[in-house]
PyMOL CGO cylinders between C-alpha atoms (Angstrom):
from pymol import cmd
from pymol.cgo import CYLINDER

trace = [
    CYLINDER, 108.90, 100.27, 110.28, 111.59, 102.15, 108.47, 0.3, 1, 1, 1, 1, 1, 1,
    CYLINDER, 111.59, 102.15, 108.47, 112.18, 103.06, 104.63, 0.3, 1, 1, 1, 1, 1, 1,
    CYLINDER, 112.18, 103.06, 104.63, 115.04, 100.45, 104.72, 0.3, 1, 1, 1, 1, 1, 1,
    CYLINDER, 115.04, 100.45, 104.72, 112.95, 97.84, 106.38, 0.3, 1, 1, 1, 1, 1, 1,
    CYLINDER, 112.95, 97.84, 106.38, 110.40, 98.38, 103.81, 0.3, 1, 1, 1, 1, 1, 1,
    CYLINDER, 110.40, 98.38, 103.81, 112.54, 98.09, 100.85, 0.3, 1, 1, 1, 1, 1, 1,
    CYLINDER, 112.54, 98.09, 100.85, 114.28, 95.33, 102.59, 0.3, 1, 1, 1, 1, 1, 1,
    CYLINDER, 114.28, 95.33, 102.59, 110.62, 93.18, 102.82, 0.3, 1, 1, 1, 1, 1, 1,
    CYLINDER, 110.62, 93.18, 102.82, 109.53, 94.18, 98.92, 0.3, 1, 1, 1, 1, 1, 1,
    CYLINDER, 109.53, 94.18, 98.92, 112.71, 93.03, 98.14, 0.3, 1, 1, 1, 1, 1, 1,
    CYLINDER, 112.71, 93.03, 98.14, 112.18, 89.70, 100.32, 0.3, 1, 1, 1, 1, 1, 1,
    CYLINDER, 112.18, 89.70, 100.32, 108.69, 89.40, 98.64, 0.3, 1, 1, 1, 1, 1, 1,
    CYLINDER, 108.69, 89.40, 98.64, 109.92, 90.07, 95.13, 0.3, 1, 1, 1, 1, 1, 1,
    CYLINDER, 109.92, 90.07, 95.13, 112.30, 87.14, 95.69, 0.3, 1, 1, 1, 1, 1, 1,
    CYLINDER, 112.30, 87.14, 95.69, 109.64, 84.58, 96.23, 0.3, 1, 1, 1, 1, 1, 1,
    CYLINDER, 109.64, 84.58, 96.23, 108.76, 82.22, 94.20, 0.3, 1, 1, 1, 1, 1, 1,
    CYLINDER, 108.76, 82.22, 94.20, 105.09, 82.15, 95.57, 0.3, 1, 1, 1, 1, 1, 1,
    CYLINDER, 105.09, 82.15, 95.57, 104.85, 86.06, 96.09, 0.3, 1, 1, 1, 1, 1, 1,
    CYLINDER, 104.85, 86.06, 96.09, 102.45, 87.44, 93.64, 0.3, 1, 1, 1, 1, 1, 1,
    CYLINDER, 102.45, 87.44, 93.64, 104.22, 90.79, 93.85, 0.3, 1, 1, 1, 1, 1, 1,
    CYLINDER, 104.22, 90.79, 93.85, 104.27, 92.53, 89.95, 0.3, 1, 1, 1, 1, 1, 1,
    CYLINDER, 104.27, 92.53, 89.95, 107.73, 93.92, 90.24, 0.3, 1, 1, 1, 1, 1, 1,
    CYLINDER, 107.73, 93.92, 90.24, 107.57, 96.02, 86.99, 0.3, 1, 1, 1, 1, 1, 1,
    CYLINDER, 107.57, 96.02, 86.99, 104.90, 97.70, 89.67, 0.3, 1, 1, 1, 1, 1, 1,
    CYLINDER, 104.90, 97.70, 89.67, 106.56, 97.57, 93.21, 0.3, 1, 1, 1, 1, 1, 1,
    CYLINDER, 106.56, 97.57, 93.21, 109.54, 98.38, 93.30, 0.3, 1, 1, 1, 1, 1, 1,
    CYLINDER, 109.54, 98.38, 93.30, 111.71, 98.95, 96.73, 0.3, 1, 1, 1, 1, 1, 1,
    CYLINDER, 111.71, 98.95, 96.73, 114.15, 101.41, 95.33, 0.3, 1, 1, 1, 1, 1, 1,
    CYLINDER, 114.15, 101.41, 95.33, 111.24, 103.71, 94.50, 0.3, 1, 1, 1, 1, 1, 1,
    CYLINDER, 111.24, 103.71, 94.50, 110.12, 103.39, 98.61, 0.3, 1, 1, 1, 1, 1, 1,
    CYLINDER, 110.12, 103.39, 98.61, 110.11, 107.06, 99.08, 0.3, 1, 1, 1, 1, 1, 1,
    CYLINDER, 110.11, 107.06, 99.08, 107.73, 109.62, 101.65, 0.3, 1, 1, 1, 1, 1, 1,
    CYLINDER, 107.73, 109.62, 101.65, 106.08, 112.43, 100.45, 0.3, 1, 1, 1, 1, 1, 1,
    CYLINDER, 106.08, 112.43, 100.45, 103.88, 114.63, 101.72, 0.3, 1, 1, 1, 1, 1, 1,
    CYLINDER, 103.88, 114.63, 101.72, 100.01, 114.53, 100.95, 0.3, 1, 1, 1, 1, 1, 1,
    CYLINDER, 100.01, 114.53, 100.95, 99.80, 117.56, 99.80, 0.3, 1, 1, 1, 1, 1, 1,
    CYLINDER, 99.80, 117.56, 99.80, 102.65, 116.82, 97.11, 0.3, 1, 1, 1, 1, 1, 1,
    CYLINDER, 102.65, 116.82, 97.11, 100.53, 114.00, 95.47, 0.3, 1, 1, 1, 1, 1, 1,
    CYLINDER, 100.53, 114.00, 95.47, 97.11, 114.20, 94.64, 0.3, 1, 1, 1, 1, 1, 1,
    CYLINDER, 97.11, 114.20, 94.64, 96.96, 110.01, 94.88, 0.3, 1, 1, 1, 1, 1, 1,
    CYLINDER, 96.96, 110.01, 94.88, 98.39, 110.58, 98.31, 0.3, 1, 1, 1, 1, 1, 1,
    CYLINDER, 98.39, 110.58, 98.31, 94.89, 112.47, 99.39, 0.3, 1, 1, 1, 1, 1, 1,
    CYLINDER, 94.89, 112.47, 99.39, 93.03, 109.68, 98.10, 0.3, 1, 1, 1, 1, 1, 1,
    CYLINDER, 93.03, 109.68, 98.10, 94.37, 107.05, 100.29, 0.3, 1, 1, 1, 1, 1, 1,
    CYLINDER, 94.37, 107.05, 100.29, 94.04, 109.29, 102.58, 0.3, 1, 1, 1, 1, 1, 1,
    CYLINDER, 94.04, 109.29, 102.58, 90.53, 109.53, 102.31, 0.3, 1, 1, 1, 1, 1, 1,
    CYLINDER, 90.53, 109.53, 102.31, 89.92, 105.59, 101.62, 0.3, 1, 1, 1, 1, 1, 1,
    CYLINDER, 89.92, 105.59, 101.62, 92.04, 104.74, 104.76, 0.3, 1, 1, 1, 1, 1, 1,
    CYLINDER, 92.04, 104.74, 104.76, 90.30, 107.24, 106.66, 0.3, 1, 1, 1, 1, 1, 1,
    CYLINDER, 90.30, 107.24, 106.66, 86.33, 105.62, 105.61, 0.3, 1, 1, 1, 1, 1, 1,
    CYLINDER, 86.33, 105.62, 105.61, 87.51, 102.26, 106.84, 0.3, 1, 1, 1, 1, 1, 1,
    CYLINDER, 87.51, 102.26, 106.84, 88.95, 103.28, 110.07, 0.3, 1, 1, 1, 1, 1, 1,
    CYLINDER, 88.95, 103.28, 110.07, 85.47, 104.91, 110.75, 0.3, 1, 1, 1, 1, 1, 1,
    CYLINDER, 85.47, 104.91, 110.75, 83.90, 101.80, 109.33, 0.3, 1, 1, 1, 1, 1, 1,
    CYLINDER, 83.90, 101.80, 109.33, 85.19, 99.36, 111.83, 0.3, 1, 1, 1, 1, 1, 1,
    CYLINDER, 85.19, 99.36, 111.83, 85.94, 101.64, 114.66, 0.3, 1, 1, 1, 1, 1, 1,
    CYLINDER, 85.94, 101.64, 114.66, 83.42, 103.05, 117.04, 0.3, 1, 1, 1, 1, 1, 1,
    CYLINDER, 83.42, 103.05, 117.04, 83.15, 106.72, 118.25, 0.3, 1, 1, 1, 1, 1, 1,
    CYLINDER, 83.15, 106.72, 118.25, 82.62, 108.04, 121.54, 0.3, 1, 1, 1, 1, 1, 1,
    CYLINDER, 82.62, 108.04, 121.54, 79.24, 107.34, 121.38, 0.3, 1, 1, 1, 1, 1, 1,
    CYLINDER, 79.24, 107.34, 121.38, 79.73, 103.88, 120.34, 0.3, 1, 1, 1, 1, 1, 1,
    CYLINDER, 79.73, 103.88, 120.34, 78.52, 104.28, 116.44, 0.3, 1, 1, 1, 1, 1, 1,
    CYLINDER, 78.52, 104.28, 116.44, 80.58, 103.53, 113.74, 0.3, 1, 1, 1, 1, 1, 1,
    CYLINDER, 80.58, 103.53, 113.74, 80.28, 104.73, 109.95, 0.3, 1, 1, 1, 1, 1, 1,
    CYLINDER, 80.28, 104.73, 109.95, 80.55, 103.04, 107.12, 0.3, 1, 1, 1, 1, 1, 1,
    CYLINDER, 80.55, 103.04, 107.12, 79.07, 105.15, 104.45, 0.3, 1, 1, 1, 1, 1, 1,
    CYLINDER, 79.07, 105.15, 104.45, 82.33, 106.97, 103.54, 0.3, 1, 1, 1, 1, 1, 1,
    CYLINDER, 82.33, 106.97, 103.54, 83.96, 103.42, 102.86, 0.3, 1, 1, 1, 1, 1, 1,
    CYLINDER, 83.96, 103.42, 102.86, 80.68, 101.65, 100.92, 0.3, 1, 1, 1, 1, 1, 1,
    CYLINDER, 80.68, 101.65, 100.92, 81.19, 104.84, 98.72, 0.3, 1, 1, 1, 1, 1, 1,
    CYLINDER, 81.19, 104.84, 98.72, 84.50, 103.23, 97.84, 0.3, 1, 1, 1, 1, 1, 1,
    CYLINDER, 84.50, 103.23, 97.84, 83.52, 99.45, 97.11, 0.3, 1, 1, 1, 1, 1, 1,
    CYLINDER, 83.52, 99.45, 97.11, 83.18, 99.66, 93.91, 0.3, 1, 1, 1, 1, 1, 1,
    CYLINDER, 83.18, 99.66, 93.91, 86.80, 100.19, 93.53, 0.3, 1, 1, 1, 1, 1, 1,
    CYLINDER, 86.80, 100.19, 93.53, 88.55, 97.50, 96.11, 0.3, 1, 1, 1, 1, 1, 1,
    CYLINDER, 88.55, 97.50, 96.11, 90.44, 94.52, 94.51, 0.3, 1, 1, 1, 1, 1, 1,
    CYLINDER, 90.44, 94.52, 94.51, 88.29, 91.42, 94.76, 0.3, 1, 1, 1, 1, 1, 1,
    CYLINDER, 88.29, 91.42, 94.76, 89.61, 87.94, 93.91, 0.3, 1, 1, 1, 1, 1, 1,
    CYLINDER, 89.61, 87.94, 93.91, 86.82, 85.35, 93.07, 0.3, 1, 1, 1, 1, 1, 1,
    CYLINDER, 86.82, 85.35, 93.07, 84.24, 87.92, 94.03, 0.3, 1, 1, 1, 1, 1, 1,
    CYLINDER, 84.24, 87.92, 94.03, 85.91, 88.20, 97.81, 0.3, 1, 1, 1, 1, 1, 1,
    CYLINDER, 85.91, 88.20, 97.81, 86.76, 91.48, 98.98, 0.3, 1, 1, 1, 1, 1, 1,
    CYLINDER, 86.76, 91.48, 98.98, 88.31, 90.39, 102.47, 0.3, 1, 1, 1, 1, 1, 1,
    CYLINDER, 88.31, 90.39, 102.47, 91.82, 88.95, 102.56, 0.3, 1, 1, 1, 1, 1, 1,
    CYLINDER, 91.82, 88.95, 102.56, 92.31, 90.55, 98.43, 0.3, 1, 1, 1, 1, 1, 1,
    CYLINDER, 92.31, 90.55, 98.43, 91.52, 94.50, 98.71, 0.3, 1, 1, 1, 1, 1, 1,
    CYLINDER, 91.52, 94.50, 98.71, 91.37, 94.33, 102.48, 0.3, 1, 1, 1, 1, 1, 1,
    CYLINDER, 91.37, 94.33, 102.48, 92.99, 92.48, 105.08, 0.3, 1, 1, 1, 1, 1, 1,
    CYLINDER, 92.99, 92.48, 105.08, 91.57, 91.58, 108.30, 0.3, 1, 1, 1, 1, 1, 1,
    CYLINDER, 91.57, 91.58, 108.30, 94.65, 90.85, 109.90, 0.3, 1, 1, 1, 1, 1, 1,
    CYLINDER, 94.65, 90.85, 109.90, 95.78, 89.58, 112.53, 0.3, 1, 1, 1, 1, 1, 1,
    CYLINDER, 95.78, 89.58, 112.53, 92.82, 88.17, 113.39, 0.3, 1, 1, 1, 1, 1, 1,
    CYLINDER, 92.82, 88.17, 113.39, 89.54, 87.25, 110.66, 0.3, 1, 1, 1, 1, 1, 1,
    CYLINDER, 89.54, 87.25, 110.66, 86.97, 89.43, 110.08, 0.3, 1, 1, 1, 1, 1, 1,
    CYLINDER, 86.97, 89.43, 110.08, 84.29, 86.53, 110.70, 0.3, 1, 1, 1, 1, 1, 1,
    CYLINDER, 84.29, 86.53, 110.70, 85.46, 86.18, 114.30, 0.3, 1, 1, 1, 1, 1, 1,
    CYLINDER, 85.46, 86.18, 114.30, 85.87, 89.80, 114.63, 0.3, 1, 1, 1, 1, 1, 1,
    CYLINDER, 85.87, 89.80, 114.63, 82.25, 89.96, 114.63, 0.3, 1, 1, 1, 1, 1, 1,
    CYLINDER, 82.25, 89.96, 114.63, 81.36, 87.97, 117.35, 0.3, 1, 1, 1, 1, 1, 1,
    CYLINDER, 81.36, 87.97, 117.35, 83.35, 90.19, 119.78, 0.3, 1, 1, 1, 1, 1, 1,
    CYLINDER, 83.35, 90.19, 119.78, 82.40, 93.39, 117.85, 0.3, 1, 1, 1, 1, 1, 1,
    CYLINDER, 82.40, 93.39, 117.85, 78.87, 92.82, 117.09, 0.3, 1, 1, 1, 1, 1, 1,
    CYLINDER, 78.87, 92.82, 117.09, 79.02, 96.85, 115.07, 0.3, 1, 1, 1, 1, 1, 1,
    CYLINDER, 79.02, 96.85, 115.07, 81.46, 95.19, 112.47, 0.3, 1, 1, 1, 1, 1, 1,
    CYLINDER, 81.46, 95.19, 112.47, 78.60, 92.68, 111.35, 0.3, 1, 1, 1, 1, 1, 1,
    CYLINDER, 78.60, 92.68, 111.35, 77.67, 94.94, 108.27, 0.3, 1, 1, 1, 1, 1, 1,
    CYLINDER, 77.67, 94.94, 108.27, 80.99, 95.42, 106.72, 0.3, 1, 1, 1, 1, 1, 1,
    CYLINDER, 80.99, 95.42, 106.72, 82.01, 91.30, 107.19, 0.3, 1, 1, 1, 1, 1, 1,
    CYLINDER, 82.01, 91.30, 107.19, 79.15, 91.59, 105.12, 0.3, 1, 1, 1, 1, 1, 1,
    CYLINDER, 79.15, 91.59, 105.12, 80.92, 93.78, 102.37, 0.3, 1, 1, 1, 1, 1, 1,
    CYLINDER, 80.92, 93.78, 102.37, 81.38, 91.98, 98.60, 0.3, 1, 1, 1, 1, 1, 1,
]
cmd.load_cgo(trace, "trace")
């Protein structure tokens, strides 16, 4: 997806009247890239994408870690005391049925 495209969807979003979007927070004309090593926040998403990836996928040996990302917890956006579909998406497909194919993803499903 381009910068355009990306501006183009906050945009869309900001426009709806159902989109909970705070635009005095997102805002598409501020869609920039930078490196990682320009912002320190940058590193830190970094680091948080990289602990879930490592969460849910498995290795070459077939384990998975999910240390790094239950380090993080504490600090994902619930709503109503949910974690999944608020501070992390399982899309396309549900977490919950995830599991049944990917019996190694049981333990974070069961993340609050």
């Amino acid at each position: 997806m381009s910068y355009d495209q990306i501006r183009d969807y906050i945009d869309k979003l900001s426009s709806n009247s159902d989109s909970r979007i705070d635009t005095s927070v997102v805002r598409s004309n501020q869609v920039s890239s930078r490196s990682h090593d320009q912002l320190a926040g940058l590193q830190v998403a970094d680091a948080l994408a990289s602990s879930i990836f490592y969460a849910v996928n498995l290795d070459e040996y077939r384990n998975n870690e999910t240390c790094y990302a239950e380090a993080f917890l504490s600090r994902f956006y619930r709503h109503q005391d949910k974690i999944w579909q608020y501070g992390l998406k399982d899309w396309p497909v549900a977490i919950s049925t995830l599991t049944k194919a990917c019996p190694h993803l049981a333990a974070v499903a069961d993340w609050k």
